[in-house]
DSSP file (Angstrom, degrees, kcal/mol; ACC not computed):
  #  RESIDUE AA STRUCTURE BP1 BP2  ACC     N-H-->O    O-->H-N    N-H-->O    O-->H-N    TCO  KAPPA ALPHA  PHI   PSI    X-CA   Y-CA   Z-CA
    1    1 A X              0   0    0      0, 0.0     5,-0.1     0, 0.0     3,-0.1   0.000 360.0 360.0 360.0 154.0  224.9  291.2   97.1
    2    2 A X        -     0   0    0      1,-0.1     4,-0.0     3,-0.1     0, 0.0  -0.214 360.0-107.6 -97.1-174.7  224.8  294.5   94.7
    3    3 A X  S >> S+     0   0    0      2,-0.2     3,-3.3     1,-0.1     4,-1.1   0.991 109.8  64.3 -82.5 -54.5  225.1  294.0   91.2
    4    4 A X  H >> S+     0   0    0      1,-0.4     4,-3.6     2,-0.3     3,-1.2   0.825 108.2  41.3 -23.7 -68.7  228.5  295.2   90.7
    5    5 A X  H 34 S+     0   0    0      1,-0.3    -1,-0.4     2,-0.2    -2,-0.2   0.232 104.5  63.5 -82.8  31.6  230.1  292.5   92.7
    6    6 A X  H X> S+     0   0    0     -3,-3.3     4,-1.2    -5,-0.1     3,-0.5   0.440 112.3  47.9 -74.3 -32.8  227.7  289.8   91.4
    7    7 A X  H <X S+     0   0    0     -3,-1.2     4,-2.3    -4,-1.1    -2,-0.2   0.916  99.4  55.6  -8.9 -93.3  229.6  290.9   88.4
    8    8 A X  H 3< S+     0   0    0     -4,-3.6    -1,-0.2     2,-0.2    -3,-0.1   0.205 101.5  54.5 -92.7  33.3  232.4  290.9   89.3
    9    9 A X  H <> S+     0   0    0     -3,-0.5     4,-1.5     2,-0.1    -1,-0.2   0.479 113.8  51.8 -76.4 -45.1  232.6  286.6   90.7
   10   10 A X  H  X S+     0   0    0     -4,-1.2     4,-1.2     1,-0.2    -2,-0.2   0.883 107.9  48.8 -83.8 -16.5  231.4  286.0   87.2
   11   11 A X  H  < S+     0   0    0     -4,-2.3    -1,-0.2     2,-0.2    -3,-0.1   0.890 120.3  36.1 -10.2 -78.4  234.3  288.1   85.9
   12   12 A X  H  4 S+     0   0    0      2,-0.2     4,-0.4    -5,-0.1     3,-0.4   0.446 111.2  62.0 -81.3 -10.7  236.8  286.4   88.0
   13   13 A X  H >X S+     0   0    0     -4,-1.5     2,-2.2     2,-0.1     3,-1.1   0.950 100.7  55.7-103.5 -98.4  234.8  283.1   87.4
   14   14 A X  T 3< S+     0   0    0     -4,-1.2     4,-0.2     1,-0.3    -2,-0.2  -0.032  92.6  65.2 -24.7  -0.7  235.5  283.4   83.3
   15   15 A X  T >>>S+     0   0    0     -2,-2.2     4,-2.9    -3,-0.4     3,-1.0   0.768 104.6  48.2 -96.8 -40.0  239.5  283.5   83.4
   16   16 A X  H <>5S+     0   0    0     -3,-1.1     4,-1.7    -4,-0.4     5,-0.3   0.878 111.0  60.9 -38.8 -40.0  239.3  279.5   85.0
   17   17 A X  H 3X5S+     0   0    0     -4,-0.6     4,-1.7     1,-0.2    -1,-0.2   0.893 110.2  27.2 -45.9 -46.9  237.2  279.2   82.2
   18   18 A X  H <>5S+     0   0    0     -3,-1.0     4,-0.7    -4,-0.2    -2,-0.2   0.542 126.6  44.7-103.6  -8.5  239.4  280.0   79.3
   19   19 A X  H  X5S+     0   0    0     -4,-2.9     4,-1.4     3,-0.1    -3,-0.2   0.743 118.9  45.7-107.0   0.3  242.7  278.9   80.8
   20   20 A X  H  X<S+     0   0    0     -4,-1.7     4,-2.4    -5,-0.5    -2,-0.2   0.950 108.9  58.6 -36.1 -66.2  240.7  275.6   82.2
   21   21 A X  H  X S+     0   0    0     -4,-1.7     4,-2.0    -5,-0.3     5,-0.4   0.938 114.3  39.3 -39.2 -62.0  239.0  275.2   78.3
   22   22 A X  H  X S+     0   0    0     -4,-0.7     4,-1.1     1,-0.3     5,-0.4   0.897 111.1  51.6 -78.4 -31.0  242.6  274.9   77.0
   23   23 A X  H >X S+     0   0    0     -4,-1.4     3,-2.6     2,-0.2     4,-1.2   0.902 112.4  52.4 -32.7 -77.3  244.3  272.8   79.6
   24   24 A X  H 3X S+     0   0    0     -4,-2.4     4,-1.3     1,-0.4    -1,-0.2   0.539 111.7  46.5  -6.5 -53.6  241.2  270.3   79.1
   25   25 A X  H 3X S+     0   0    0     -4,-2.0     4,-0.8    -3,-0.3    -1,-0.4   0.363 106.4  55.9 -97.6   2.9  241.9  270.3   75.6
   26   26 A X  H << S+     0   0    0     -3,-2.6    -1,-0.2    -4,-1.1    -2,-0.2   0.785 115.2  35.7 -76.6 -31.7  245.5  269.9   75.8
   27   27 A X  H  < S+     0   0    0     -4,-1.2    -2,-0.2    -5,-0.4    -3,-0.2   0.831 131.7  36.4-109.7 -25.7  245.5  266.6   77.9
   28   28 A X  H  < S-     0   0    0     -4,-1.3    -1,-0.2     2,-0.1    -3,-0.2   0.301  77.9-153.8 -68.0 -16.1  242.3  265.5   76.0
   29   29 A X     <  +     0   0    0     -4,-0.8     2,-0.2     2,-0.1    -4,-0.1   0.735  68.7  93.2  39.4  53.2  242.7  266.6   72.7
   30   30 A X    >>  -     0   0    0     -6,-0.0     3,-0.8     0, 0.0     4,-0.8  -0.730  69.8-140.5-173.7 128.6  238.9  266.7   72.6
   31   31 A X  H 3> S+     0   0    0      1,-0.3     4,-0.8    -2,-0.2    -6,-0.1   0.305  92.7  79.7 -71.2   1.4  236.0  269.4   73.3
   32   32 A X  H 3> S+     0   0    0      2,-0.2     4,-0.7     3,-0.1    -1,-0.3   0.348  97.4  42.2 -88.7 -10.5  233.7  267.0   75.1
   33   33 A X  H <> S+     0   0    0     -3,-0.8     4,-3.2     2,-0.1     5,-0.4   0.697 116.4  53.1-120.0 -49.7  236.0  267.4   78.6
   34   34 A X  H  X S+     0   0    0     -4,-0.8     4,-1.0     2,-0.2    -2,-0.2   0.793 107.5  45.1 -57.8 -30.0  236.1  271.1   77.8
   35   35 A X  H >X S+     0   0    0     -4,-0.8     4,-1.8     2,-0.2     3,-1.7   0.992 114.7  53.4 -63.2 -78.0  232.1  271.6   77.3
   36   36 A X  H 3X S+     0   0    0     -4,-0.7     4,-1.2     1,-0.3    -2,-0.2   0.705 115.7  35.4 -56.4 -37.5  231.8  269.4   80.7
   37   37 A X  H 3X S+     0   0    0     -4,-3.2     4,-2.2     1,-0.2    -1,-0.3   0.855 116.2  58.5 -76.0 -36.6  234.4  271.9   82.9
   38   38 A X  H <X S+     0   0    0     -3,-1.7     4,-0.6    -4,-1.0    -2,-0.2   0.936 113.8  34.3 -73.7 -36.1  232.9  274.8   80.9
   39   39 A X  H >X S+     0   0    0     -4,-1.8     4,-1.1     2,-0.2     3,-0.6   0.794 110.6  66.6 -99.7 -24.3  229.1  273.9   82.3
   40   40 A X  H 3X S+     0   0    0     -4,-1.2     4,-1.9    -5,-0.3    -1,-0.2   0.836 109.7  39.3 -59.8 -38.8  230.8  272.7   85.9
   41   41 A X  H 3X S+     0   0    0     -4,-2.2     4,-0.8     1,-0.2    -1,-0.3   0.504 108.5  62.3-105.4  18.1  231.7  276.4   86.3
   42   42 A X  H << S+     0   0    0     -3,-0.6    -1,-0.2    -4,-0.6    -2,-0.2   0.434 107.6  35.2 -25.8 -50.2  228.8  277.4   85.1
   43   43 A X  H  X S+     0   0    0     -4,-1.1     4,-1.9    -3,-0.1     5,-0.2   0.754 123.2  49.8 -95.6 -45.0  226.4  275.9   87.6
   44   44 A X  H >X S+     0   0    0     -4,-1.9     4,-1.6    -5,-0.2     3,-0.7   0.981 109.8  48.9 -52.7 -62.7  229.1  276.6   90.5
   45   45 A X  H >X S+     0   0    0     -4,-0.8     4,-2.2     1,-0.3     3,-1.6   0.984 118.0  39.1 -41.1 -56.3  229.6  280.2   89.4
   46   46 A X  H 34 S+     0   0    0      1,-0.3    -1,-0.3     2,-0.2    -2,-0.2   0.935 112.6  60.8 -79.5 -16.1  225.3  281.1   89.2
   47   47 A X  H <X S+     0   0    0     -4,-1.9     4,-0.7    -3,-0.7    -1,-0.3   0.731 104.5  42.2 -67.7 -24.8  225.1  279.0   92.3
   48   48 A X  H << S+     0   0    0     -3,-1.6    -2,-0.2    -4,-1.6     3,-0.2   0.920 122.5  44.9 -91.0 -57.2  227.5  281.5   94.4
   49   49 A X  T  < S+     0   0    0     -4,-2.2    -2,-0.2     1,-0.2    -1,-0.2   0.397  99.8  59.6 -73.1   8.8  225.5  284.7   92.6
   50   50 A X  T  4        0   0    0      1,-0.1    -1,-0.2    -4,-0.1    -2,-0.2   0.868 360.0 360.0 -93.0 -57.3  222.0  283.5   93.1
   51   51 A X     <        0   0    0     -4,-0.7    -2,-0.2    -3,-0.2    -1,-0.1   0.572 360.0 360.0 -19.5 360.0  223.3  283.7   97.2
């Protein structure tokens, strides 16, 4: 994989992040559930680009 599209997954990886974060913290009203989904896509996301 070139760089560009290793890019752009982690791009496309980072809008589930921020409209994930706030779900999380809607139904959880706590930043502890958001941290754990934020670091879940986090090792999935560099797991797909180290490939």
């Amino acid at each position: 994989m070139d760089v560009s599209r290793k890019l752009g997954i982690l791009v496309f990886c980072g809008v589930p992040a921020i409209v994930g974060g706030g779900i999380m913290y809607a139904l959880f009203d706590s930043y502890i559930p958001v941290f754990i989904w934020e670091v879940l896509l986090m090792f999935s996301a560099g797991i797909y680009v180290s490939k």
